[in-house]
C-alpha positions as CSV (number, residue, x, y, z in Angstrom):
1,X,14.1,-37.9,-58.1
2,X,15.5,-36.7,-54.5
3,X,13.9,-33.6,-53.5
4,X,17.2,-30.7,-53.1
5,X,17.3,-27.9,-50.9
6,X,18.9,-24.5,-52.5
7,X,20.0,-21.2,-50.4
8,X,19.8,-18.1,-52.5
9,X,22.0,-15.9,-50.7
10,X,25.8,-14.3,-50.4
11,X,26.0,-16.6,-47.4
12,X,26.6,-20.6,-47.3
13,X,24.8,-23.3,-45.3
14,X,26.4,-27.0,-45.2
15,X,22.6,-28.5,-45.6
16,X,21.8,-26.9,-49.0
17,X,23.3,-26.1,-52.4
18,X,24.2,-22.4,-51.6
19,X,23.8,-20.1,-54.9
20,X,25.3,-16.9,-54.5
21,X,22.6,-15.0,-55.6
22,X,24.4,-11.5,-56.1
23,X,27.9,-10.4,-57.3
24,X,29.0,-7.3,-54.4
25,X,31.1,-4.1,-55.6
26,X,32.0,-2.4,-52.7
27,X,32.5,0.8,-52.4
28,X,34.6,3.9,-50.9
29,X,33.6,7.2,-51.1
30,X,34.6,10.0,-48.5
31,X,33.2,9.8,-45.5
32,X,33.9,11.7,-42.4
33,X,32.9,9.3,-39.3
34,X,34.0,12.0,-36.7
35,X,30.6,14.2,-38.0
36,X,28.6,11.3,-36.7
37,X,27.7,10.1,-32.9
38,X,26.6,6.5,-34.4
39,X,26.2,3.7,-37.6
40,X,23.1,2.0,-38.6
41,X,24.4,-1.3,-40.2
42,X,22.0,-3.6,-42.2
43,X,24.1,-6.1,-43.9
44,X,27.5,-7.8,-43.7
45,X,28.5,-6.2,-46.5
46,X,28.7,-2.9,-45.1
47,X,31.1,-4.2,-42.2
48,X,33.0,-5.2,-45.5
49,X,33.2,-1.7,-46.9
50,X,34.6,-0.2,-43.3
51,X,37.2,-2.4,-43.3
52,X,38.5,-0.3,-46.6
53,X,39.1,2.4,-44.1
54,X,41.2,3.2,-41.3
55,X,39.8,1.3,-38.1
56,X,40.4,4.4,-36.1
57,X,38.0,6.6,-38.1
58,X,35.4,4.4,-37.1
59,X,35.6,2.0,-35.0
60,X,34.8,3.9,-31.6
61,X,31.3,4.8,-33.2
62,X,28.7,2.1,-31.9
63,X,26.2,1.0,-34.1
64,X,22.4,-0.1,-34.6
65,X,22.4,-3.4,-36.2
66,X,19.5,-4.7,-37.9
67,X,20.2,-8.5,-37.2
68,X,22.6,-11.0,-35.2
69,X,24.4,-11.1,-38.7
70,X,24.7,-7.6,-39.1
71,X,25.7,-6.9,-35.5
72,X,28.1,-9.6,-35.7
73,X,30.0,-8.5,-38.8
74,X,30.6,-5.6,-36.7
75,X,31.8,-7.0,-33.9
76,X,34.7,-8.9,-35.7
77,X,35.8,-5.9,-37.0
78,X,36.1,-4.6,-33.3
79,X,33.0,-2.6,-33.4
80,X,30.4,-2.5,-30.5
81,X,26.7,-2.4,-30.9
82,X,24.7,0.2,-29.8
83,X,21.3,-1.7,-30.4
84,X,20.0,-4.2,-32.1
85,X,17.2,-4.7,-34.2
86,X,14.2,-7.4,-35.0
87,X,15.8,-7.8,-38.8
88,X,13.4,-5.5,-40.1
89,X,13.5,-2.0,-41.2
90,X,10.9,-1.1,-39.7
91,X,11.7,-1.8,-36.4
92,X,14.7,0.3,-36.6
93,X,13.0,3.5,-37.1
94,X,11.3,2.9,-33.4
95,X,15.0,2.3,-32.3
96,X,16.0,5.5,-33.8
97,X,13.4,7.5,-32.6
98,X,13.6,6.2,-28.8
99,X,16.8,8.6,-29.2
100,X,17.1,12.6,-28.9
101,X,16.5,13.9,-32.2
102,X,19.9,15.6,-31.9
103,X,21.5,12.6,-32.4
104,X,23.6,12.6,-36.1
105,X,23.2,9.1,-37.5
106,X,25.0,7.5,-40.5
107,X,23.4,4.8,-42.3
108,X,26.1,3.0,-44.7
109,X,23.7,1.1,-46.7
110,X,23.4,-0.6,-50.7
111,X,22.2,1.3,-53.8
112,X,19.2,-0.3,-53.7
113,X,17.5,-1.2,-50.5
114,X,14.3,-3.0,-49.4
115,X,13.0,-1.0,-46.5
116,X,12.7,2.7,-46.6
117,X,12.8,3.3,-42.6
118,X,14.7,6.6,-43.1
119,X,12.6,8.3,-44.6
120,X,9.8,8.6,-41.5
121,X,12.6,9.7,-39.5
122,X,14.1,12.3,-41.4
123,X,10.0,13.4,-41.9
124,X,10.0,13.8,-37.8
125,X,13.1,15.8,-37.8
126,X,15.8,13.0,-36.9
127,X,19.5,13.5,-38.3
128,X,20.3,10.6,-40.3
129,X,22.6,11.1,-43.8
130,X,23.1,8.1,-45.9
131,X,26.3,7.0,-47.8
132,X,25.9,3.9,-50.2
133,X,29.0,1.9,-49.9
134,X,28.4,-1.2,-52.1
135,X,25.8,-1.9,-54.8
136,X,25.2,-5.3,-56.4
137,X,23.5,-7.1,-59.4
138,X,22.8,-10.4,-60.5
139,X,25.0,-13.1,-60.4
140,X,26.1,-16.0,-63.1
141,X,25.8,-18.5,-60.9
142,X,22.1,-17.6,-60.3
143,X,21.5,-17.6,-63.6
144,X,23.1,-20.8,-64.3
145,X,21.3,-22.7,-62.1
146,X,19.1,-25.7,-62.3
147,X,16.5,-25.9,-60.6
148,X,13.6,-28.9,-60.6
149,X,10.0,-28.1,-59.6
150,X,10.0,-30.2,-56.6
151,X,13.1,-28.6,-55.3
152,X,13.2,-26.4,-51.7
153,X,14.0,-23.0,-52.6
154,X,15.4,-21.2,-50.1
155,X,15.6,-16.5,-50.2
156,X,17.6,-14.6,-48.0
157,X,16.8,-11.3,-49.6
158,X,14.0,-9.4,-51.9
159,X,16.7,-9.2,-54.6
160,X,17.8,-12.9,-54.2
161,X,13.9,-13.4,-55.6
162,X,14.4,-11.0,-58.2
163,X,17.9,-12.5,-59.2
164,X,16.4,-15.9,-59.7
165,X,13.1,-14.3,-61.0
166,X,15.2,-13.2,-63.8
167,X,16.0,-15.6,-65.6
168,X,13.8,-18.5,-63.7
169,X,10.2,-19.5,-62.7
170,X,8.7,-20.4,-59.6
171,X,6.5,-23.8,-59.4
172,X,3.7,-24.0,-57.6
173,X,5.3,-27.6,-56.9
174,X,8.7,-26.0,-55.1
175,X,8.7,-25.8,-51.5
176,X,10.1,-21.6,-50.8
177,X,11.0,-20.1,-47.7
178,X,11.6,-16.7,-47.2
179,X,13.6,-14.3,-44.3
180,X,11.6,-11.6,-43.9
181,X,8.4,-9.9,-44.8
182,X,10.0,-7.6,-46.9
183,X,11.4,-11.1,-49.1
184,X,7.9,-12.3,-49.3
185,X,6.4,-9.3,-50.9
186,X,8.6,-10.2,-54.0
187,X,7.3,-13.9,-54.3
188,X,5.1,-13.9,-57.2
189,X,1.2,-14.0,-55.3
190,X,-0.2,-17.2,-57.2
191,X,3.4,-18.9,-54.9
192,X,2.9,-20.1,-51.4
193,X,5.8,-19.8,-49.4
194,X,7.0,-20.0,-45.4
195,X,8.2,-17.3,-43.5
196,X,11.3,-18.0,-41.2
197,X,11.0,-17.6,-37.3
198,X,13.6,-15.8,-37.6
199,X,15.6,-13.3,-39.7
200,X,18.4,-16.5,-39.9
201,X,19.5,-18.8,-42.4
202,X,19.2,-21.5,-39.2
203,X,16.0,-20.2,-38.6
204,X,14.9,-21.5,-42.9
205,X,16.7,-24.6,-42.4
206,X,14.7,-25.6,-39.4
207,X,11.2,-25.0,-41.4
208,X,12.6,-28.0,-43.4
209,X,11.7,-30.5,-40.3
């Protein structure tokens, strides 16, 4: 049987069978950009929820980006980038502190997040408030998949894992690939797995040669 490659992800790659591994609800609650001097963006899907408001509220507030992805979601929205991160949370918070602690921040984020960076800033008295504007569950087509044991099983996320971990198992047998060190904390521990160079789909699809 020929060994298939799936992505677990919201985004697509022409080399594997893409599963979109969570269904997005955006959100819009009230927000008032002009309190703010920048954005911290960690996901496409935020970029999403701004363009629900009016581009002028926001678009003249540069933000820190966690990835290329991020920063580019941004961008096509007209945005500009104040900085841009390693694709970790963590590296964020050094971002954030390299700035005046008078600094108001907003991070537009999920309901549910991975990396807690906030939280060591607001504890060294930095001015961030957080708004969620999307939150997402489990999709159908994750949970419809099939999956063999010799299969490549690509994550793009902690909860991409914990979609599939669902209603699936994990074979010892399956190549996995992971973005991020935050996505291979939620691998089961008896699974082996590869860590991508980078925080990049591209960056998974070149562990496969």
């Amino acid at each position: 049987m020929q060994k298939k490659v799936y992505l677990f992800s919201t985004s697509s790659h022409a080399d594997a069978i893409s599963i979109n591994s969570l269904d997005i609800k955006l959100l819009k609650p009230e927000i008032d950009f002009s309190k703010y001097d920048y954005l911290i963006i960690t996901s496409k899907q935020v970029s999403n929820a701004l363009s629900q408001y009016e581009r002028a509220e926001y678009i003249e507030k540069k933000a820190l980006c966690i990835s290329t992805q991020s920063a580019k979601s941004f961008e096509e929205l007209g945005g500009k980038v104040l900085s841009l991160g390693s694709g970790y949370g963590d590296n964020l918070s050094s971002i954030i502190k390299s700035h005046p602690k008078d600094i108001k921040w907003l991070y537009l984020r999920a309901k549910v997040v991975a990396s807690d960076f906030t939280k060591e800033c607001l504890s060294d008295g930095y001015n961030i408030d957080e708004v969620i504007v999307y939150e997402s569950e489990c999709s159908q087509d994750i949970k419809n998949v099939c999956v063999s044991q010799n299969d490549t099983l690509i994550f793009t996320s902690p909860s991409s894992i914990k979609c599939f971990l669902k209603y699936h198992k994990i074979s010892k047998t399956n190549d996995v690939i992971v973005i991020g060190r935050s996505s291979a904390k939620a691998i089961p521990k008896h699974i082996e797995y590869k860590i991508s160079q980078e925080t990049t789909i591209k960056s998974c699809m070149e562990l496969l040669h």
